[in-house]
C-alpha atoms as one frame of an Amber mdcrd trajectory, in Angstrom:
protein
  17.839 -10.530 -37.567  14.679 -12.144 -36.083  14.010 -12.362 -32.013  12.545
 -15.465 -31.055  11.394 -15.947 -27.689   9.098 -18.849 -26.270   6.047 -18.207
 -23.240   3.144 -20.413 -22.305   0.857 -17.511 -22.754   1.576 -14.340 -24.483
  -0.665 -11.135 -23.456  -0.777  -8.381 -25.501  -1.538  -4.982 -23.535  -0.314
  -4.089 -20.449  -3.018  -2.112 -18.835  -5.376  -3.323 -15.773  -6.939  -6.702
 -17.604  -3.491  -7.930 -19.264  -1.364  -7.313 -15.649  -3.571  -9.089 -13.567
  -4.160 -12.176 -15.812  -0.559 -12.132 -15.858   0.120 -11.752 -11.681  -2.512
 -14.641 -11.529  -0.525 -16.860 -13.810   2.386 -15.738 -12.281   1.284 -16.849
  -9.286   0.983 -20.567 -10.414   4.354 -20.801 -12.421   2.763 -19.528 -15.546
   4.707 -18.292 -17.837   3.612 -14.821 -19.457   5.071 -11.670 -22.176   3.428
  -9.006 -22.023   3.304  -6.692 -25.240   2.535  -2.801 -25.080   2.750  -0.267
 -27.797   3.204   2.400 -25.317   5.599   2.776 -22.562   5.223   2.213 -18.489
   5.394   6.124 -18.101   2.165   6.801 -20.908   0.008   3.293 -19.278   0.699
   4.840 -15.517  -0.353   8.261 -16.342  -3.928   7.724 -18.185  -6.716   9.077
 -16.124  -9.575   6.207 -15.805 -12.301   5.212 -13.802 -12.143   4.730  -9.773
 -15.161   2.823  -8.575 -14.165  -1.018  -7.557 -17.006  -3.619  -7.554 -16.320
  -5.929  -4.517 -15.594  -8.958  -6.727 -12.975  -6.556  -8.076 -11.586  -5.753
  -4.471 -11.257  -9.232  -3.939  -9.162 -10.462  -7.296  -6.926  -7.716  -6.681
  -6.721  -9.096  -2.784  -6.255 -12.818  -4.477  -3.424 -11.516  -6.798  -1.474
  -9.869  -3.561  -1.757  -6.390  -4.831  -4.361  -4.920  -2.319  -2.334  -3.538
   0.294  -2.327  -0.044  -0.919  -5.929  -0.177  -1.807  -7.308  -0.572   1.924
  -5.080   1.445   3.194  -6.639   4.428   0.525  -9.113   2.901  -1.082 -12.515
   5.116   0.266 -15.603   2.649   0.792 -18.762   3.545  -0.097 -21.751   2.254
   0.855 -24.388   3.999  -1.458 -24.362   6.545  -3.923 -26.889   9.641  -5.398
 -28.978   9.737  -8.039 -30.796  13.308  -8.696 -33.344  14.666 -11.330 -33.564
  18.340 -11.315 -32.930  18.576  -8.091 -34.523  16.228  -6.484 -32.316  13.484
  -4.816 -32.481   9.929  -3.888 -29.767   7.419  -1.861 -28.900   4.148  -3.525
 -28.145   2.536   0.185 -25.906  -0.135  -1.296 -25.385  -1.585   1.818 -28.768
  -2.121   3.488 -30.328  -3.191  -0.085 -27.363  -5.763  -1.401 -25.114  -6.127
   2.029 -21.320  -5.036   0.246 -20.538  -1.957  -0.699 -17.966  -0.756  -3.564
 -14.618   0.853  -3.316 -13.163   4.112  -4.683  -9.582   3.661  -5.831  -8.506
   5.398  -8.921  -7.724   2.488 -12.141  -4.423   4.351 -12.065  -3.653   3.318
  -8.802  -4.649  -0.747  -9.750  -2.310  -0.152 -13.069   0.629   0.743 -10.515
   0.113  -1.573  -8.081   0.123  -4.211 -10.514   2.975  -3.253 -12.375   5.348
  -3.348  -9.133   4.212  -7.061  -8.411   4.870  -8.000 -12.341   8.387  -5.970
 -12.137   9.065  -7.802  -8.842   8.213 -11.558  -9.808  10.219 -11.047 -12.826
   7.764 -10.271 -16.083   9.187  -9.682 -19.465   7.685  -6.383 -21.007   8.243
  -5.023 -24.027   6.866  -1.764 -24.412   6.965   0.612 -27.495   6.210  -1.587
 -29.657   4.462  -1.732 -32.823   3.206  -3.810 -36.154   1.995  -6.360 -33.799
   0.679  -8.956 -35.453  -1.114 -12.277 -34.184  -0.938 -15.014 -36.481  -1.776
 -19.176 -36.602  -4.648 -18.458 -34.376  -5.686 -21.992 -35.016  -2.147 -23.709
 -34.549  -1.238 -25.549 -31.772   1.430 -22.882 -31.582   0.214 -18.955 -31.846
   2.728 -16.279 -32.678   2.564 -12.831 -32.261   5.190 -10.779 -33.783   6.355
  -7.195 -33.436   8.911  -4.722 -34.307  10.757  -2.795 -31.131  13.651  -0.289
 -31.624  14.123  -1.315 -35.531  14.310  -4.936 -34.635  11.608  -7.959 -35.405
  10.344 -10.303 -33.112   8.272 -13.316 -32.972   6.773 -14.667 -29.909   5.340
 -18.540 -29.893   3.070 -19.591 -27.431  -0.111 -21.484 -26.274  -2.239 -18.987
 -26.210  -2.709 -15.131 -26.729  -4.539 -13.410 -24.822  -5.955  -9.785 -26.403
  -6.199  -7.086 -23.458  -4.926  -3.929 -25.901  -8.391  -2.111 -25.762 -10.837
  -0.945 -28.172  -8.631   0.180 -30.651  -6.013  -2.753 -30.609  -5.284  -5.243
 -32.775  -6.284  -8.442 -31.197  -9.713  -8.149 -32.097  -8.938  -7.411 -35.577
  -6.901 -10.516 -36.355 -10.789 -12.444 -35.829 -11.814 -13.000 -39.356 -14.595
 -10.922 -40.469 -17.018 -13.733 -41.229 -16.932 -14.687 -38.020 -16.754 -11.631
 -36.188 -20.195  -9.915 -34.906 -19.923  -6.316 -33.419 -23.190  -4.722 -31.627
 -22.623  -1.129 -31.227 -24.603   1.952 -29.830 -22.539   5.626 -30.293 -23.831
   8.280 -28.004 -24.669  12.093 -28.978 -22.954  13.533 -26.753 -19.739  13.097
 -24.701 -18.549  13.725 -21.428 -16.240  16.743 -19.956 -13.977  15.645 -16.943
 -11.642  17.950 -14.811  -9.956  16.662 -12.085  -8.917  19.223  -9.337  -6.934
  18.953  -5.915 -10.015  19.807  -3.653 -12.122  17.620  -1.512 -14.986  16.133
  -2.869 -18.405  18.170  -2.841 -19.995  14.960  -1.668 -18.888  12.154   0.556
 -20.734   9.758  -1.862 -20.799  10.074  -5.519 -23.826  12.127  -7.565 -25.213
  11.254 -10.799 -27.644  14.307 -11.842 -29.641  14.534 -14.220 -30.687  18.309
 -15.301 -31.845  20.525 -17.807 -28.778  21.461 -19.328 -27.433  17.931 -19.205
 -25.760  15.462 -17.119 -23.217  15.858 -14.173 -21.212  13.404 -11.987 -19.434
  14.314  -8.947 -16.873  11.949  -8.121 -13.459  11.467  -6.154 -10.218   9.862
  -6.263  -8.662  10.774  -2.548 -10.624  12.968   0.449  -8.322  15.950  -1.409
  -8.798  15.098  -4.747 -11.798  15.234  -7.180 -12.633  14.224 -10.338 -16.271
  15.716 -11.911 -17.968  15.318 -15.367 -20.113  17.312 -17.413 -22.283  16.051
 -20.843 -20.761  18.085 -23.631 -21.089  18.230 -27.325 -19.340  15.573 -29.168
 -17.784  18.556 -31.683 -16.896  20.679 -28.024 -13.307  20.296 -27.832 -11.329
  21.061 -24.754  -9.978  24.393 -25.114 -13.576  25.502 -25.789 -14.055  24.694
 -21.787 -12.203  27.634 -19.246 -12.370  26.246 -15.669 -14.335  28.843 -15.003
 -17.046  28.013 -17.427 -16.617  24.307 -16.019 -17.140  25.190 -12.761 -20.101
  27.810 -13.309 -22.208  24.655 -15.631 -20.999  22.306 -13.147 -22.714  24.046
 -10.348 -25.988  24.842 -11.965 -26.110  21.155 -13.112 -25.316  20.056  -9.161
 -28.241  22.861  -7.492 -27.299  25.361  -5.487 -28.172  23.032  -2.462 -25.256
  20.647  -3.272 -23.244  23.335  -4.924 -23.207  25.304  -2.238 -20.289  22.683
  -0.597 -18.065  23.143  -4.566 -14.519  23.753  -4.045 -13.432  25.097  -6.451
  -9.475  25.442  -8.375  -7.418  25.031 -11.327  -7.448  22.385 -13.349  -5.032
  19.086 -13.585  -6.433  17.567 -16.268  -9.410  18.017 -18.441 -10.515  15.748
 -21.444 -13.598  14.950 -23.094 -14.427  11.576 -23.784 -17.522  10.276 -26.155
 -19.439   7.270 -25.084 -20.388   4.133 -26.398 -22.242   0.776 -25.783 -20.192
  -2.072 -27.675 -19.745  -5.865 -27.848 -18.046  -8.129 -30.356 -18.907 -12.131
 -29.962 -17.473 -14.405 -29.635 -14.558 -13.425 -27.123 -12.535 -16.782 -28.469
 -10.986 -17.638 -31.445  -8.872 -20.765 -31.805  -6.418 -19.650 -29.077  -6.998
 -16.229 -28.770  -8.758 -15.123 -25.973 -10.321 -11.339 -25.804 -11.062  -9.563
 -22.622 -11.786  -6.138 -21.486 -12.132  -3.162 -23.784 -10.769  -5.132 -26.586
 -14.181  -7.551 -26.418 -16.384  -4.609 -25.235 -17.017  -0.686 -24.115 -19.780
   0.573 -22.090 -20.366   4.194 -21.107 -19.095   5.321 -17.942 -21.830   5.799
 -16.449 -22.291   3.066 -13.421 -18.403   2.688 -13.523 -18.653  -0.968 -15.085
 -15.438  -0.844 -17.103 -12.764  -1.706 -15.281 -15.291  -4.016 -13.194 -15.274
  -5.930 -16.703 -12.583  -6.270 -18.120 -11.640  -7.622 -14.293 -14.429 -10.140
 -14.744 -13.128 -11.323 -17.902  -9.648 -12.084 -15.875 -10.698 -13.717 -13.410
 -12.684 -16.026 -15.564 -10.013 -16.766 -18.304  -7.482 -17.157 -15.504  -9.279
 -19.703 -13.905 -10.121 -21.529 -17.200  -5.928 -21.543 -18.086  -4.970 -22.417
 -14.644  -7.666 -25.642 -15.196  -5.510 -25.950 -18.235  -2.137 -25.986 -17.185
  -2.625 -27.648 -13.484  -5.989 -30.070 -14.215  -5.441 -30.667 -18.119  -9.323
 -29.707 -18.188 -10.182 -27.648 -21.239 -13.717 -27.497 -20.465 -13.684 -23.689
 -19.089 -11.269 -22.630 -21.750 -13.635 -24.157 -24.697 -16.769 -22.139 -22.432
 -14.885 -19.037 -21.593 -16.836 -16.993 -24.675 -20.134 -17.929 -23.829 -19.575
 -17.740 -19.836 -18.155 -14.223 -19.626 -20.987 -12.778 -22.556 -23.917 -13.725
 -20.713 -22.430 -10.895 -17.854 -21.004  -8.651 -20.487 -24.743  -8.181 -22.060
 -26.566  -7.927 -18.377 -23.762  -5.086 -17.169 -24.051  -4.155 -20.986 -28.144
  -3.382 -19.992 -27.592  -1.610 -16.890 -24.577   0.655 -18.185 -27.136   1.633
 -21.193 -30.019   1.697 -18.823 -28.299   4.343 -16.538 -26.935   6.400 -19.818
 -30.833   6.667 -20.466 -31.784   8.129 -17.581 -29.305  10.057 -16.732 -28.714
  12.308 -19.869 -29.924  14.955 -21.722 -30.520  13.235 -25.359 -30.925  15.780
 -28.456 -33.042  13.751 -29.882 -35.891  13.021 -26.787 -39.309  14.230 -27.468
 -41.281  15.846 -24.392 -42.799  12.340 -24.203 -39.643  10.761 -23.238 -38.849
  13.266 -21.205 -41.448  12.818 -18.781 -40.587   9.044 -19.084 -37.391  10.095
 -17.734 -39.169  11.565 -15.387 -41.430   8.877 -14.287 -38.441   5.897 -14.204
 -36.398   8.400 -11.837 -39.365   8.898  -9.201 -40.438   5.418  -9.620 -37.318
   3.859  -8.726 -37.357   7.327  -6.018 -40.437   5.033  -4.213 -40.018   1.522
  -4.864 -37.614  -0.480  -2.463 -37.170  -3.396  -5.467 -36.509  -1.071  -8.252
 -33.233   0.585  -6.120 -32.457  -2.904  -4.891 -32.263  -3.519  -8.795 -29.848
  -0.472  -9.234 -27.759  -1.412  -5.988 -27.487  -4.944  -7.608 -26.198  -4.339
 -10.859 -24.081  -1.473  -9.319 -22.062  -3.636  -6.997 -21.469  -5.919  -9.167
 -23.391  -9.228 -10.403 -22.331 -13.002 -10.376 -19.414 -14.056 -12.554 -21.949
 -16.909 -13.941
């Protein structure tokens, strides 16, 4: 026998994006179901980015889930970028005035499922054979199968926050779909490791052998990255060889300060530049990893998908409260014109930053050239520090 149950707004995907649209429309007497086809446990436990732009610090402060996050959330006011050895300071703060914070996505995805569990959501997790439908009807549905049984959801809108591989983007029909896509030849290694940080500030470095980034989660806990093969697969990484090509990649200088110890966790991730226009179709609404993917490098992910919220939240809130449809009929167009600028930086760092198979010595020394040019011109860091703490929503 069928389930049948009635929201204002069904979400499907429960990680960062889909909980915090959800706590903001919670907020205003909203009603929201959230759909996952994993469990609370799985969604927790992923290990994702930790860099928070300050317009990110501040929707999790509007939402009421930033208590934890100042009290162990690490500022930063600048970061490193280095090219075989050579380093140079990104002074966030004297160049743009904020700053970012470092608090693990993990951490946000927690947070933000105790407010939902607290005001009352309805989850249903495990879930599977989701499948959006009437896109165009007044009335969406999105049904689903959980422990043997079917359900069907009706609603105003849907709003697709189940990532790159979900199905929200897939119910867009094909003629109408555009995807823009650049894959990567290489991937990235990451280990993360209960020892203090080699650096107070992040370092992206640029070497020889290939990329590194030396990054954090707590003043005791550490989370590093290597550029790897793309056929490497974990167990052909010992922490030992980690830690010796993580070093070299650093300089002895900085690697001189490397704690070193055993593994937590260690995956390798490829990379990708991707975007799929438009983000609306009839009522569905895409955001975050389900609309687009950038490589890692500049931590714009999260920042994103968080974007995306806090512009499609506004635009239902018009909705629901103001009866305007103006920023819900916009919301595609608004949030792309971002997506494709942090698209450019994202890509922009990638290129700098890494080793690429295919780079002729020419390219090379235009590597080179960008990295000491940007080294002595006060404008072209500004331009980094910029894009790295986040642009304007519009």
């Amino acid at each position: 026998m069928t389930q049948h149950h009635k929201t204002q707004v069904c979400i499907i995907g429960s990680g960062p994006s889909g909980l915090l649209l959800a706590q903001f429309l919670g907020q205003a007497g909203i009603e929201t179901i959230i759909l996952d086809r994993r469990d609370r446990t799985y969604i927790e436990g992923r290990i994702r980015a930790g860099v928070l732009e300050q317009g990110t610090v501040e929707a999790l402060e509007e939402a009421g889930v930033a208590d934890r996050l100042y009290a162990e959330g690490l500022r930063h006011d600048g970061f490193d970028l280095a090219f075989d050895g050579t380093r140079h300071r990104i002074d966030l703060k004297a160049l743009t005035g904020t700053s970012v914070v470092v608090y693990g996505q993990t951490e946000v995805t927690k947070d933000l499922f105790v407010a939902r569990e607290n005001q009352g959501q309805r989850f249903f997790f495990d879930v599977s054979d989701v499948i959006p439908s009437d896109l165009k009807a007044d009335k969406p549905t999105v049904a689903f199968r959980q422990n043997g049984e079917d359900h069907i959801v009706s609603c105003d809108y849907i709003a697709g926050c189940d990532g790159f591989r979900g199905v929200s983007r897939a119910a867009i029909p094909a003629d109408v779909l555009k995807t823009f896509e650049r894959v990567y030849p290489f991937g990235w290694l990451g280990l993360l490791v209960d020892q203090p940080p080699v650096s107070d500030e992040l370092i992206y470095a640029n070497h020889t052998r290939g990329f590194a980034l030396a990054s954090m989660r707590s003043p005791t806990r550490s989370r590093y990255y290597i550029q790897c093969d793309l056929s490497d697969d974990v167990s052909d990484w010992s922490d030992d060889r980690f830690w010796e090509e993580f070093a070299t990649r650093l300089g002895p200088d900085t690697a001189a300060n490397l704690k070193t110890a055993p593994s937590l966790e260690k995956s390798i991730a490829p990379l990708r530049s991707f975007v799929s226009e438009p983000m609306r179709y009839g009522n569905l609404f895409l955001a975050g990893d389900a609309a687009h993917i950038v490589p890692p490098t500049g931590a714009k992910g999260l920042n994103l998908a968080i974007a995306d919220i806090r512009v499609l939240s506004q635009a239902l809130l018009a909705h629901y409260k103001d009866g305007s449809d103006h920023h819900l009929d916009t919301y595609s167009e608004t949030v792309l014109k971002r997506v494709w600028k942090v698209e450019r930086f994202s890509w922009q760092l990638s290129t700098l930053m890494h080793q690429f198979p295919e780079n002729t010595p020419f390219e090379k020394r235009m590597q080179r050239a960008e990295f000491d040019y940007i080294a002595s011109s006060e404008a072209a860091s500004r331009t980094i520090a910029e894009n790295y703490v986040g642009l304007p929503l519009e």
